[in-house]
PDB file as gemmi writes it, atoms N, CA and C in Angstrom:
CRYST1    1.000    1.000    1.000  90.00  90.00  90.00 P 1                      
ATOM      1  N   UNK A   1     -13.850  -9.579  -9.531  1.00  0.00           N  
ATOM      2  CA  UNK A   1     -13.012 -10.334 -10.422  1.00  0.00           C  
ATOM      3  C   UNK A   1     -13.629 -11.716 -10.605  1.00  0.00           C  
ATOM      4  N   UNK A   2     -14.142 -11.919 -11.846  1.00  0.00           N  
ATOM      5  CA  UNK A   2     -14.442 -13.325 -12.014  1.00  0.00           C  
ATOM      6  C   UNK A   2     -13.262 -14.156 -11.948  1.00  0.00           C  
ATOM      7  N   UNK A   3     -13.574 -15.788 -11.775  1.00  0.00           N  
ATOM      8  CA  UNK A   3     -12.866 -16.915 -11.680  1.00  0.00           C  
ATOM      9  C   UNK A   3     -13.371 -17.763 -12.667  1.00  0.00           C  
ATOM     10  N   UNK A   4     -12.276 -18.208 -13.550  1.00  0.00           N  
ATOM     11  CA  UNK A   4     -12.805 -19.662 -14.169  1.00  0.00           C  
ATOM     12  C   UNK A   4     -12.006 -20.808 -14.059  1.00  0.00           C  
ATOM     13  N   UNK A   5     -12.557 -21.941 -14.040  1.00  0.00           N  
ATOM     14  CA  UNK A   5     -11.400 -23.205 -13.590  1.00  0.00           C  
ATOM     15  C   UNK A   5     -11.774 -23.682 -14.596  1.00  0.00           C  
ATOM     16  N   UNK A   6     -10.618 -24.327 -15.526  1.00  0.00           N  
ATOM     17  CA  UNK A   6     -10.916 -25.819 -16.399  1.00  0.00           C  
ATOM     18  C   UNK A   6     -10.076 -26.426 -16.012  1.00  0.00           C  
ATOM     19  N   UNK A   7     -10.565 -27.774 -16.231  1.00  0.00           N  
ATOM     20  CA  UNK A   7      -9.531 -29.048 -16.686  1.00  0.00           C  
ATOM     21  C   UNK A   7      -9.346 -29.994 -17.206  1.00  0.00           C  
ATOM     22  N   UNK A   8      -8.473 -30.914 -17.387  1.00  0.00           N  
ATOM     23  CA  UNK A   8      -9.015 -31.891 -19.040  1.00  0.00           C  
ATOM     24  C   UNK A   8      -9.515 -32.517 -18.404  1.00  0.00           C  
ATOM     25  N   UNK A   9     -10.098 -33.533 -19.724  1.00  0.00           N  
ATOM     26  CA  UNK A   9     -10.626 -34.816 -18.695  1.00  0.00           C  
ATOM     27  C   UNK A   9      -9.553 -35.888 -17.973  1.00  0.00           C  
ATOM     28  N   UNK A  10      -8.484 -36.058 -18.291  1.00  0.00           N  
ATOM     29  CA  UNK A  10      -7.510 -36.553 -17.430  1.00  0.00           C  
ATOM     30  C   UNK A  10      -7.556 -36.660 -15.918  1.00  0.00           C  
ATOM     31  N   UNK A  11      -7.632 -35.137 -15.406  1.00  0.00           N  
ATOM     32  CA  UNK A  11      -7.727 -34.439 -14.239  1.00  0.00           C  
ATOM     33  C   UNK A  11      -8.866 -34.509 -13.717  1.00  0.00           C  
ATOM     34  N   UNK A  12      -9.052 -35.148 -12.698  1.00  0.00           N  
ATOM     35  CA  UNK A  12     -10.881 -34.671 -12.382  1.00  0.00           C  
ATOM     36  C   UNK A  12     -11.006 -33.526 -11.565  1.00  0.00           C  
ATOM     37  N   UNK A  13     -11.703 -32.916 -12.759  1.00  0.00           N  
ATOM     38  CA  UNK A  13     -11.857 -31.466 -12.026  1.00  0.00           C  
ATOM     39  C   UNK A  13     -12.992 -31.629 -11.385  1.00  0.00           C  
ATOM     40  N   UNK A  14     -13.047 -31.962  -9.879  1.00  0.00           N  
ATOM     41  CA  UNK A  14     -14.359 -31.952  -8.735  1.00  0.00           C  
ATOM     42  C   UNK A  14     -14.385 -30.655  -8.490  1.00  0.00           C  
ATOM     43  N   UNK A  15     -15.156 -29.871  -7.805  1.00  0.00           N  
ATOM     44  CA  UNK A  15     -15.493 -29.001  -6.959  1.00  0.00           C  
ATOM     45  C   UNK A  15     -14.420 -28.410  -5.644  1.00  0.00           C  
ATOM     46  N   UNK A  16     -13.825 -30.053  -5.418  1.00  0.00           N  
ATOM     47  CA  UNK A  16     -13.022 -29.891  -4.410  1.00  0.00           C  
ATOM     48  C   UNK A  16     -11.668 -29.435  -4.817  1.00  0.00           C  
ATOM     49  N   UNK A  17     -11.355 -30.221  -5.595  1.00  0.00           N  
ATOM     50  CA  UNK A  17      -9.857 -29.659  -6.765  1.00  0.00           C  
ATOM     51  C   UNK A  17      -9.800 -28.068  -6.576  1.00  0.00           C  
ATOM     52  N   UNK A  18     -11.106 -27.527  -7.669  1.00  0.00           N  
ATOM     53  CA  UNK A  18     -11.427 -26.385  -8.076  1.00  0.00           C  
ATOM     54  C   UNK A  18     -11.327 -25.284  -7.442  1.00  0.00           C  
ATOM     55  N   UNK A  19     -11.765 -25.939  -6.133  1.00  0.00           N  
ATOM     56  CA  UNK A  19     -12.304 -24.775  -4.572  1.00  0.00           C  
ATOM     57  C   UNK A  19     -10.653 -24.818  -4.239  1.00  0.00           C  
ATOM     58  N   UNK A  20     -10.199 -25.511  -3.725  1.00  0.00           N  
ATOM     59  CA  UNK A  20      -8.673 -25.452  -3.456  1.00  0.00           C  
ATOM     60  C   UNK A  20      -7.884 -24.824  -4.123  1.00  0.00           C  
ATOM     61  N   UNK A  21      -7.850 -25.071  -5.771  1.00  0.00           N  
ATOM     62  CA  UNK A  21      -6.863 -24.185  -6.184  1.00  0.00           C  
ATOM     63  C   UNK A  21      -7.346 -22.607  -6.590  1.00  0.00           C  
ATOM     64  N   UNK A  22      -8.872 -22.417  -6.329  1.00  0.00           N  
ATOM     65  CA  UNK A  22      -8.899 -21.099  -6.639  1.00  0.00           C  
ATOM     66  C   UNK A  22      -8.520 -20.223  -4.970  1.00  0.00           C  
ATOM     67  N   UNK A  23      -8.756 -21.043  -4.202  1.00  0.00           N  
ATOM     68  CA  UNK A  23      -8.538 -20.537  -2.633  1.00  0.00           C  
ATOM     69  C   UNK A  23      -6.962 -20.018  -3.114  1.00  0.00           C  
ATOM     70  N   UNK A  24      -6.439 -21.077  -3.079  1.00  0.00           N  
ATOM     71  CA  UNK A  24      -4.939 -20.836  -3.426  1.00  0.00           C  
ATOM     72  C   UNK A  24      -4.606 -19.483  -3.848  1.00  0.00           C  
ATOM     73  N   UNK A  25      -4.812 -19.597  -5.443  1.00  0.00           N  
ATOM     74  CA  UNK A  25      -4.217 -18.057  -6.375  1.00  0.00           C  
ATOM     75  C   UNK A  25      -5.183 -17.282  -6.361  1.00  0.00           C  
ATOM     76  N   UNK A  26      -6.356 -16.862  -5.336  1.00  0.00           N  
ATOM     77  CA  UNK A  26      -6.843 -16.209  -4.989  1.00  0.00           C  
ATOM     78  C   UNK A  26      -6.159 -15.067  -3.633  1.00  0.00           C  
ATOM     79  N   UNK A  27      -5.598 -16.334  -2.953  1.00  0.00           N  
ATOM     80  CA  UNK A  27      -5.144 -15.700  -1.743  1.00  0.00           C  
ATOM     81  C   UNK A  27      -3.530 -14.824  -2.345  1.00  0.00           C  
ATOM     82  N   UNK A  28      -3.035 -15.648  -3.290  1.00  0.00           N  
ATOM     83  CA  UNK A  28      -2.066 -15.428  -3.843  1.00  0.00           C  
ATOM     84  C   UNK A  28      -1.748 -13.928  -4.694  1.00  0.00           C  
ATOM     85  N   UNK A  29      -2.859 -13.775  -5.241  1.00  0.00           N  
ATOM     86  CA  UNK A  29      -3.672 -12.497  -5.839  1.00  0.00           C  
ATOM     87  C   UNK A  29      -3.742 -11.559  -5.159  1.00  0.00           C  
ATOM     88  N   UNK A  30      -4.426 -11.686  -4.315  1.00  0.00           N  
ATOM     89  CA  UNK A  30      -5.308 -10.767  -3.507  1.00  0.00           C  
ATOM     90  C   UNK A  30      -4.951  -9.294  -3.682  1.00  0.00           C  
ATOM     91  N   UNK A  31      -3.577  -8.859  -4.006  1.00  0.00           N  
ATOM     92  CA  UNK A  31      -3.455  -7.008  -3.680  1.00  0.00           C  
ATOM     93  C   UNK A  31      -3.714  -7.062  -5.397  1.00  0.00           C  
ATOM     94  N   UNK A  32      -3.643  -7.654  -6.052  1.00  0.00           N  
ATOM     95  CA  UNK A  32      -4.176  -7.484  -7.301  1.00  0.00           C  
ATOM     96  C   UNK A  32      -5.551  -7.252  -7.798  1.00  0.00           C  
ATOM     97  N   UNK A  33      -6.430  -7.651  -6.556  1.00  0.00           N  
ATOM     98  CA  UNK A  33      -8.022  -8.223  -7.536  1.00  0.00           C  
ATOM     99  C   UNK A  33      -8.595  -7.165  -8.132  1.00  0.00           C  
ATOM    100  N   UNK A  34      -8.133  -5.747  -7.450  1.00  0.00           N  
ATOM    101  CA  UNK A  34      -8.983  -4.348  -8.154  1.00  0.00           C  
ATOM    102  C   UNK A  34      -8.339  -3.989  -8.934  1.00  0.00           C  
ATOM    103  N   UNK A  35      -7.535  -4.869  -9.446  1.00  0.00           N  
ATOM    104  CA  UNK A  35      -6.762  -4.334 -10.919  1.00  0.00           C  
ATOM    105  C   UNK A  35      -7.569  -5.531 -12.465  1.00  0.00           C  
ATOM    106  N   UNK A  36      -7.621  -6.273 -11.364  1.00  0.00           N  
ATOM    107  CA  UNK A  36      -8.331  -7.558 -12.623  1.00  0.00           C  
ATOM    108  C   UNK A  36      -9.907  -7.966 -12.547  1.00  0.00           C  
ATOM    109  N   UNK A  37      -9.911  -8.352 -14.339  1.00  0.00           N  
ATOM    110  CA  UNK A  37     -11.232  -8.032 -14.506  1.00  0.00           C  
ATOM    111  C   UNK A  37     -11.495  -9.791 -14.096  1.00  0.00           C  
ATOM    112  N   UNK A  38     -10.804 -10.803 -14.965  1.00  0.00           N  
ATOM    113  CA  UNK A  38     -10.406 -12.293 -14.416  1.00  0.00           C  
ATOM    114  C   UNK A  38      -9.684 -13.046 -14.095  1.00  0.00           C  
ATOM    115  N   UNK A  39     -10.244 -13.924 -14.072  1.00  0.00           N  
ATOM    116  CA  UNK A  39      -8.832 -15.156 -14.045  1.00  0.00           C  
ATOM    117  C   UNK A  39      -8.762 -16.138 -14.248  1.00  0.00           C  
ATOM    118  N   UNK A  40      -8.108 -17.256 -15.343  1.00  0.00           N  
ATOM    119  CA  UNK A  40      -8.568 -18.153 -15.554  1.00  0.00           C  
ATOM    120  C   UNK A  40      -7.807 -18.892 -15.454  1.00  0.00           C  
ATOM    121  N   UNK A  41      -7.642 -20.239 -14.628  1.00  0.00           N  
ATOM    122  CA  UNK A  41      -6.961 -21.462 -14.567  1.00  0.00           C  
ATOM    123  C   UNK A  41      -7.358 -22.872 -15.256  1.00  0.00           C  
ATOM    124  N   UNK A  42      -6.069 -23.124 -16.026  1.00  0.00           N  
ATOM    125  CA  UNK A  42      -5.871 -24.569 -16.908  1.00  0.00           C  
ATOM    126  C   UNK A  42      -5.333 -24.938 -15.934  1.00  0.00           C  
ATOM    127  N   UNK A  43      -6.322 -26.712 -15.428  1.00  0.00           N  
ATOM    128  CA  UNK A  43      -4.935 -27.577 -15.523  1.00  0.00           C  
ATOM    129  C   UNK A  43      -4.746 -29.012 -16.217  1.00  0.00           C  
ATOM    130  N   UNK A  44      -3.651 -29.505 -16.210  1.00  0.00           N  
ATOM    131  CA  UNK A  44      -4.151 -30.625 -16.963  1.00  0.00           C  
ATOM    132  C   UNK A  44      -2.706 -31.464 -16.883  1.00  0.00           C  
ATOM    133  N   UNK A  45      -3.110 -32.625 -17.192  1.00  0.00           N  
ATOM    134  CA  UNK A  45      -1.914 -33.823 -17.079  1.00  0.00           C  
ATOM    135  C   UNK A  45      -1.054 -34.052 -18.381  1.00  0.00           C  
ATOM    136  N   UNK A  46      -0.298 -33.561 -18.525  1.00  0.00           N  
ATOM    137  CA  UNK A  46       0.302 -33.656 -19.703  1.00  0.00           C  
ATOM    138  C   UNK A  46       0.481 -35.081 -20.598  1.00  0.00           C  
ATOM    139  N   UNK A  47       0.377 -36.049 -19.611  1.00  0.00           N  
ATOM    140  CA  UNK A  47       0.880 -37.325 -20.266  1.00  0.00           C  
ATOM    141  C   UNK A  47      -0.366 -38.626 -20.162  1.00  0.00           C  
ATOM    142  N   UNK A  48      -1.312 -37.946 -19.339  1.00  0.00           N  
ATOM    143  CA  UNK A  48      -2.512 -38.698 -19.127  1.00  0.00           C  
ATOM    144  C   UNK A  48      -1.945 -39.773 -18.464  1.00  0.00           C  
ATOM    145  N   UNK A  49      -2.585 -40.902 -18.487  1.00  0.00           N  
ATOM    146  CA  UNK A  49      -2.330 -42.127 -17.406  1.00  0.00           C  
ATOM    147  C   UNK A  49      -1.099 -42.673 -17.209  1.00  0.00           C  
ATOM    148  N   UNK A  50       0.024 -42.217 -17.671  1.00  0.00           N  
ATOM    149  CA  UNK A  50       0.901 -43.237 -18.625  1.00  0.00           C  
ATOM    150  C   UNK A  50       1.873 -42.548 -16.647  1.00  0.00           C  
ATOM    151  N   UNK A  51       1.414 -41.537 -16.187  1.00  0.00           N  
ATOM    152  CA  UNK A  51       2.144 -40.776 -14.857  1.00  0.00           C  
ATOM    153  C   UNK A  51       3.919 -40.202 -15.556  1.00  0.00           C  
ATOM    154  N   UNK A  52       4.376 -40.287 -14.303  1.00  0.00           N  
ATOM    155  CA  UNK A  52       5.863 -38.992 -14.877  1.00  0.00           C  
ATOM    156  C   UNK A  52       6.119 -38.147 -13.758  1.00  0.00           C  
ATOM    157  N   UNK A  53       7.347 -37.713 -13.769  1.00  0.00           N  
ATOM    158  CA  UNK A  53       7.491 -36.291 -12.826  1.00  0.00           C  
ATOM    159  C   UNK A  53       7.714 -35.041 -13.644  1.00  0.00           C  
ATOM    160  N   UNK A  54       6.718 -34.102 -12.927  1.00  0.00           N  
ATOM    161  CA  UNK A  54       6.427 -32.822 -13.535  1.00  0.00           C  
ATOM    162  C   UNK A  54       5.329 -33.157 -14.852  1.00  0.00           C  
ATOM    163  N   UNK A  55       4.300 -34.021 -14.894  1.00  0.00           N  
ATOM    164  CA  UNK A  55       3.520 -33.848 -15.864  1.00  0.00           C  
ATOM    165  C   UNK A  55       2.576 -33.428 -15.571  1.00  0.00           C  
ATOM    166  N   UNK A  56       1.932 -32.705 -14.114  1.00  0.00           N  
ATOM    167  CA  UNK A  56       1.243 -31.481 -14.003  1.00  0.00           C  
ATOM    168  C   UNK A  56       1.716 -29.975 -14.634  1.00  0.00           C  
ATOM    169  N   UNK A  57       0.292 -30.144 -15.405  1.00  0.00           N  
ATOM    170  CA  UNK A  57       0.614 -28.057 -15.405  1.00  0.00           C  
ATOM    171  C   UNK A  57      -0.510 -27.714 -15.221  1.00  0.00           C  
ATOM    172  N   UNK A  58      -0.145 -26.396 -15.031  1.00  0.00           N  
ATOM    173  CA  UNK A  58      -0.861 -25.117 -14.572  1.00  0.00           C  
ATOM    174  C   UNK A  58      -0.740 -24.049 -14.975  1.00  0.00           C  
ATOM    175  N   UNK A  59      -1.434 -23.762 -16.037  1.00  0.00           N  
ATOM    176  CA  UNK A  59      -1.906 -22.336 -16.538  1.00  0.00           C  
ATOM    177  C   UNK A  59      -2.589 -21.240 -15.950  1.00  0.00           C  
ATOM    178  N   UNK A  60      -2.229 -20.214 -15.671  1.00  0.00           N  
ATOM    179  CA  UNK A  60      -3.306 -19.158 -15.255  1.00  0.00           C  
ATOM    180  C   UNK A  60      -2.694 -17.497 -16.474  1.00  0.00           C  
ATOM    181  N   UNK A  61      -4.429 -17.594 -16.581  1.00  0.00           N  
ATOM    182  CA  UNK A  61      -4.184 -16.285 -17.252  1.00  0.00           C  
ATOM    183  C   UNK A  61      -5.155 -14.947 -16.703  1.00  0.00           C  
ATOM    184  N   UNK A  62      -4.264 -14.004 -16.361  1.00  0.00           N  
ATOM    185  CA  UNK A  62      -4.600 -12.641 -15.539  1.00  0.00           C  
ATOM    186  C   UNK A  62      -5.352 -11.554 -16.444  1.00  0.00           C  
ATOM    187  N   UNK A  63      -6.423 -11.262 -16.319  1.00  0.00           N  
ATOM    188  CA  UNK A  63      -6.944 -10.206 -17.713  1.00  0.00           C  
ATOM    189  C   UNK A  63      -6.947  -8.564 -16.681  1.00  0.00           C  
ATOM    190  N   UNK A  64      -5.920  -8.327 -16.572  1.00  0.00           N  
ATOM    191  CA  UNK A  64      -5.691  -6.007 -16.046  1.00  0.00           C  
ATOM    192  C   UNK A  64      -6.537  -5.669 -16.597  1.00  0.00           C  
ATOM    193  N   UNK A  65      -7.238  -4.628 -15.869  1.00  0.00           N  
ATOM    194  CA  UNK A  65      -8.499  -3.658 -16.243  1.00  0.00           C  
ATOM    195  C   UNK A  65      -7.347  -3.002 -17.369  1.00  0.00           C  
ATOM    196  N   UNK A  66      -8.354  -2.759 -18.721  1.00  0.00           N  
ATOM    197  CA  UNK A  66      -7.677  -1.746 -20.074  1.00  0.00           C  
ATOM    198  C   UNK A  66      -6.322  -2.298 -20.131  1.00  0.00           C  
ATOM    199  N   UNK A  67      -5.685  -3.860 -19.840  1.00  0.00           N  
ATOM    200  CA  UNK A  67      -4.054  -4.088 -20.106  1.00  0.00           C  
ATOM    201  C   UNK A  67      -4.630  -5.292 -21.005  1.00  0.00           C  
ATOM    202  N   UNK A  68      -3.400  -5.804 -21.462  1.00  0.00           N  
ATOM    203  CA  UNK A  68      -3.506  -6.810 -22.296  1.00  0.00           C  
ATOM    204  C   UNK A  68      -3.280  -8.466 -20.897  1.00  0.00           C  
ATOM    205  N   UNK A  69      -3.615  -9.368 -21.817  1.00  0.00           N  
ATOM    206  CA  UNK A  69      -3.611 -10.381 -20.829  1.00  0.00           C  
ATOM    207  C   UNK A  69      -1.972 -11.218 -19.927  1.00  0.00           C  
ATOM    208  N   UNK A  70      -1.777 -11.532 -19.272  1.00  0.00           N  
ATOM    209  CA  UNK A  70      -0.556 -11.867 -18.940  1.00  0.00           C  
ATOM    210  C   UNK A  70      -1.031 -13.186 -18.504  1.00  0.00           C  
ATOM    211  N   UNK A  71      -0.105 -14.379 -18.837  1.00  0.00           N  
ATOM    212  CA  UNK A  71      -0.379 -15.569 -18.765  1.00  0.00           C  
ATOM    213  C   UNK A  71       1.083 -16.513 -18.241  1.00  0.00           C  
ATOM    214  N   UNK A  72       0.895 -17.241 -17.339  1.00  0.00           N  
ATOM    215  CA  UNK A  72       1.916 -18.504 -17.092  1.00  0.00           C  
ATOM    216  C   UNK A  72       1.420 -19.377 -16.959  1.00  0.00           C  
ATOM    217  N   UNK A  73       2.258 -20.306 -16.949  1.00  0.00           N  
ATOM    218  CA  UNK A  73       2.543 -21.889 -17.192  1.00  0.00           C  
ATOM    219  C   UNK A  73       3.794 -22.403 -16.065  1.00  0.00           C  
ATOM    220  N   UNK A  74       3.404 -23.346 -14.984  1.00  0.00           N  
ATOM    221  CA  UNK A  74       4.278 -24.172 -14.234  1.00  0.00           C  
ATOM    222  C   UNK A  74       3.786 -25.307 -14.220  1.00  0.00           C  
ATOM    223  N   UNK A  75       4.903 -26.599 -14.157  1.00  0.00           N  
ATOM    224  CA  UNK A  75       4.800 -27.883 -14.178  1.00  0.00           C  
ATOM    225  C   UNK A  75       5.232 -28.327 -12.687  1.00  0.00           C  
ATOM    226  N   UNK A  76       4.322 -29.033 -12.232  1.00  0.00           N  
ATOM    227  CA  UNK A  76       5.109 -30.309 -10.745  1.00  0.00           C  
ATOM    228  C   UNK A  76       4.404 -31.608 -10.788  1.00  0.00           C  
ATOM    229  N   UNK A  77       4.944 -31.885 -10.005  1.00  0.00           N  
ATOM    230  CA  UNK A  77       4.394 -33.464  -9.619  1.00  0.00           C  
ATOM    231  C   UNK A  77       3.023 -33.895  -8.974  1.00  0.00           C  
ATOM    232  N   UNK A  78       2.578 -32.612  -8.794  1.00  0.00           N  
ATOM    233  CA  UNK A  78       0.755 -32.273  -8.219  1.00  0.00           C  
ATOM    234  C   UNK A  78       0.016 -31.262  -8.651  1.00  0.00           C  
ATOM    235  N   UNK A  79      -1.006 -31.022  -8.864  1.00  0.00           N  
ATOM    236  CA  UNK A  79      -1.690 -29.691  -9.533  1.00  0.00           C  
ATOM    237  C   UNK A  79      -1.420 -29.088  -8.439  1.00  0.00           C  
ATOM    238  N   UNK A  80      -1.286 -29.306  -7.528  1.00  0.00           N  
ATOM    239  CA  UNK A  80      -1.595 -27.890  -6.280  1.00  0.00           C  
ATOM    240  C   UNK A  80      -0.554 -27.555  -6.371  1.00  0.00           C  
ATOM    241  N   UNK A  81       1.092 -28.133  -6.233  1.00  0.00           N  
ATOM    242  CA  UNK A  81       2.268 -27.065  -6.332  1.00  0.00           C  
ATOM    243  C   UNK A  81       2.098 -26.619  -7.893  1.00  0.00           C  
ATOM    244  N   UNK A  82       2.054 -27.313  -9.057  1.00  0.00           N  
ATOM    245  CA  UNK A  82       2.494 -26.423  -9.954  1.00  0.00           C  
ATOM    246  C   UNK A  82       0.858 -24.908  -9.529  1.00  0.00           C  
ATOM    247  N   UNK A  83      -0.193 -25.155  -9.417  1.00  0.00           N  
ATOM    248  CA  UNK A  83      -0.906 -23.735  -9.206  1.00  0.00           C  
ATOM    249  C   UNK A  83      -0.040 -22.782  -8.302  1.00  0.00           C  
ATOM    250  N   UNK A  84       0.509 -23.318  -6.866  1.00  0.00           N  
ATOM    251  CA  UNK A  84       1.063 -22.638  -6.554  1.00  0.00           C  
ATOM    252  C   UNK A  84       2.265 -21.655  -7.178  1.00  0.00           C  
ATOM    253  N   UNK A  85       3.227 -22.629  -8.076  1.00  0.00           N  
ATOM    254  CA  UNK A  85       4.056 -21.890  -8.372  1.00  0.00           C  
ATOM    255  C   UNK A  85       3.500 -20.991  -9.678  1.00  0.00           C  
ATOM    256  N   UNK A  86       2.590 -21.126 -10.440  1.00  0.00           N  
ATOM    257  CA  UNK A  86       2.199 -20.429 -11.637  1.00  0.00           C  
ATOM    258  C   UNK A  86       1.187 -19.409 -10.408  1.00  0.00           C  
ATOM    259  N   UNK A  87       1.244 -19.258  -9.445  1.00  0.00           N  
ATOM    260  CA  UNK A  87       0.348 -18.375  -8.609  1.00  0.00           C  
ATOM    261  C   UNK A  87       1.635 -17.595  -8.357  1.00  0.00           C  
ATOM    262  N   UNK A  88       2.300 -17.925  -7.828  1.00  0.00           N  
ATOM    263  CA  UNK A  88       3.795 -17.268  -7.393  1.00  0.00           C  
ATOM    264  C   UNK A  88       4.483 -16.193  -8.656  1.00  0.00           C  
ATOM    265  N   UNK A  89       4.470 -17.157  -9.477  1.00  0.00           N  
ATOM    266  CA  UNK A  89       4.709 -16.541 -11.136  1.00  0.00           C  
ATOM    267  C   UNK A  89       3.894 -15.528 -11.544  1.00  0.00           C  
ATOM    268  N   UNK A  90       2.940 -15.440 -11.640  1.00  0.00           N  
ATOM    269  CA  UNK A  90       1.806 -14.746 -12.327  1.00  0.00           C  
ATOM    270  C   UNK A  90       2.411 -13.308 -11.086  1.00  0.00           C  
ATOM    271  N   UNK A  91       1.976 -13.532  -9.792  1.00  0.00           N  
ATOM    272  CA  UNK A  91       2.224 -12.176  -9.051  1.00  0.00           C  
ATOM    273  C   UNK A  91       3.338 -11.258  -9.223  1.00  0.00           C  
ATOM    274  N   UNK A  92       4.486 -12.031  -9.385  1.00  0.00           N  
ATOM    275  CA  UNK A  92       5.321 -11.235  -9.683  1.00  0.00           C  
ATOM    276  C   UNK A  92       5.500 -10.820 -11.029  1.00  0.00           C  
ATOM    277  N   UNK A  93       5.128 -11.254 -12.154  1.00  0.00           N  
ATOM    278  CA  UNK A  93       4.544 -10.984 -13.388  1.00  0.00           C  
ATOM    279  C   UNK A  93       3.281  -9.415 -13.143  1.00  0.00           C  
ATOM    280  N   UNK A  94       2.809  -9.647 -12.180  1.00  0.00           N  
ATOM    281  CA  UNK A  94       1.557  -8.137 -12.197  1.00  0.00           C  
ATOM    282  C   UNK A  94       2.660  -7.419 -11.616  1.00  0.00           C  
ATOM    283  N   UNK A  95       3.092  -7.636 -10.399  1.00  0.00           N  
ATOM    284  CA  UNK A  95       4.052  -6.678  -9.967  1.00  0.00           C  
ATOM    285  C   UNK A  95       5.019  -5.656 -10.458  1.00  0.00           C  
ATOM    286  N   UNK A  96       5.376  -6.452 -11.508  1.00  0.00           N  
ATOM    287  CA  UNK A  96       6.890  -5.547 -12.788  1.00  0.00           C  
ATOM    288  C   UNK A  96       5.364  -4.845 -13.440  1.00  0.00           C  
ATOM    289  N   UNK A  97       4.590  -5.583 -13.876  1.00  0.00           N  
ATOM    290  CA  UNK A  97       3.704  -4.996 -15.163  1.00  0.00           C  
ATOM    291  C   UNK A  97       2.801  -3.416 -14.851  1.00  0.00           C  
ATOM    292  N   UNK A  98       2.110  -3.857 -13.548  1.00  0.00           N  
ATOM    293  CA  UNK A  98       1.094  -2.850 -12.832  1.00  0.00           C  
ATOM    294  C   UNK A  98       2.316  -2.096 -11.885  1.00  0.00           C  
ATOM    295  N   UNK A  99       3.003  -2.230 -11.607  1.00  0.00           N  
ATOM    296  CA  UNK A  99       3.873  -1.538 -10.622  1.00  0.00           C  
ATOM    297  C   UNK A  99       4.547  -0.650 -11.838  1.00  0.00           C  
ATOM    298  N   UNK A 100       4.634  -1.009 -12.450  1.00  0.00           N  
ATOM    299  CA  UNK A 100       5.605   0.069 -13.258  1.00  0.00           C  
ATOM    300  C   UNK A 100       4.100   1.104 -14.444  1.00  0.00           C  
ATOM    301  N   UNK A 101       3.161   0.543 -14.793  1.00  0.00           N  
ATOM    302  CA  UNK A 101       1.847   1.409 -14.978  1.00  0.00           C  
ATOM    303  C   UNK A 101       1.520   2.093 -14.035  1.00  0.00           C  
ATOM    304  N   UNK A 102       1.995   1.924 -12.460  1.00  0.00           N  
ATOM    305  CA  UNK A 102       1.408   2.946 -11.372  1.00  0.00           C  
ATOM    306  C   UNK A 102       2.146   3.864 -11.367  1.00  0.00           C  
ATOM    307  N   UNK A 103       3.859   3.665 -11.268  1.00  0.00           N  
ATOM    308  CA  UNK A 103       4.788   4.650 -11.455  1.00  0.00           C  
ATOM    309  C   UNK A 103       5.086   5.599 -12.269  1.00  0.00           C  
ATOM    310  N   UNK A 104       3.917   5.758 -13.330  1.00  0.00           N  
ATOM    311  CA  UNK A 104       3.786   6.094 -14.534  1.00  0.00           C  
ATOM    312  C   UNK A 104       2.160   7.286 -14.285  1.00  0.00           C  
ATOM    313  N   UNK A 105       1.470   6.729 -13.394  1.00  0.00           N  
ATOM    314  CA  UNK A 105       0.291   7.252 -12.959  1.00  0.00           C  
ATOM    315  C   UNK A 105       0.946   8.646 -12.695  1.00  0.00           C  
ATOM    316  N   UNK A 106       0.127   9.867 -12.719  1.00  0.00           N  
ATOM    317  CA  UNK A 106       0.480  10.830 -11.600  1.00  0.00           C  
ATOM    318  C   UNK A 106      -0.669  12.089 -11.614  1.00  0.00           C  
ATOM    319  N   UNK A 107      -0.473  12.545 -10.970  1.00  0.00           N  
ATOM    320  CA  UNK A 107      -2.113  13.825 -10.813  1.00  0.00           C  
ATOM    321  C   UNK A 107      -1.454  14.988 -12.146  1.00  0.00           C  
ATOM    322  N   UNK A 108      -2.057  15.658 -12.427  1.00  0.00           N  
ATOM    323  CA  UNK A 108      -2.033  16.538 -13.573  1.00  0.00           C  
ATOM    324  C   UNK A 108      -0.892  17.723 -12.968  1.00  0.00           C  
ATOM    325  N   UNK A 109      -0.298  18.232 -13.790  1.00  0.00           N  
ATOM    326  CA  UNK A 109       0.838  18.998 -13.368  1.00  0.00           C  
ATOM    327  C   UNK A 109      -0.133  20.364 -13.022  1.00  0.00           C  
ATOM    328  N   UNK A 110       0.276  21.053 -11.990  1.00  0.00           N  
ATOM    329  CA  UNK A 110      -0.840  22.001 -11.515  1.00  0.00           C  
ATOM    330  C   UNK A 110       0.174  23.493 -12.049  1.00  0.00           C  
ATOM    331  N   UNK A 111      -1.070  24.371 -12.069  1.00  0.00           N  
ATOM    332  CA  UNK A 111      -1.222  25.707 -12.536  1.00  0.00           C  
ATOM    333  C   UNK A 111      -0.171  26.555 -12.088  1.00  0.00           C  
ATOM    334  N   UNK A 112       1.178  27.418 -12.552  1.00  0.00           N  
ATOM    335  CA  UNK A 112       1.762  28.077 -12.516  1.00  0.00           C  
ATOM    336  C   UNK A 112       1.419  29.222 -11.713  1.00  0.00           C  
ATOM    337  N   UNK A 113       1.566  29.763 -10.653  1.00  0.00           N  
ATOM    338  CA  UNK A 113       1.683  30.463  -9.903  1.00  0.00           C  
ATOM    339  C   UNK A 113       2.567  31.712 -10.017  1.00  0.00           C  
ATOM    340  N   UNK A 114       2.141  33.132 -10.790  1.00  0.00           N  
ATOM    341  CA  UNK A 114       3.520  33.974 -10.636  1.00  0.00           C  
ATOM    342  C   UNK A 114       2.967  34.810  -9.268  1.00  0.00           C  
TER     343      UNK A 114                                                      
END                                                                             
């Protein structure tokens, strides 16, 4: 599963930022990753210098092998909780989506026996 991080220029997206929040919704992920092909995280300051509460967000968007993309958005007062909670979000978002495509899975109805 690839990873991509952006962020505006607002945000300084270091290495260290980057490494942290992919650790994060990586770990957050994890029973997902052999279902996804990526993953890509926005974040960015909504209001730039001017500060605020909740003008962090955090985008992540999930790309399912052969599904269409599923995407959230959470706001906090730090990039690392809102990733967390758009990490929190997103899982249970695969969960309804791929959990109910598995329940749907099943082996081929086998050969009639007289």
């Amino acid at each position: 599963m690839r990873f991509q991080f952006n962020s505006d220029s607002s945000l300084m997206g270091t290495a260290d930022v980057a490494t942290r929040i992919e650790n994060q919704v990586r770990e957050k992920l994890a029973r997902f990753e052999d279902r996804l092909t990526r993953l890509e995280v926005h974040i960015r300051d909504e209001n730039g210098p001017k500060g605020g509460s909740n003008d962090k967000a955090c985008t992540i968007e999930a790309r399912p092998r052969g599904g269409r993309p599923i995407g959230v958005t959470e706001h906090s007062d730090d990039v690392d909780a809102a990733a967390r909670k758009a990490a929190s979000t997103l899982a249970q978002r695969l969960q309804r989506v791929l959990g109910k495509a598995s329940r749907h899975d099943h082996d081929a109805r086998p050969d009639k026996v007289m």
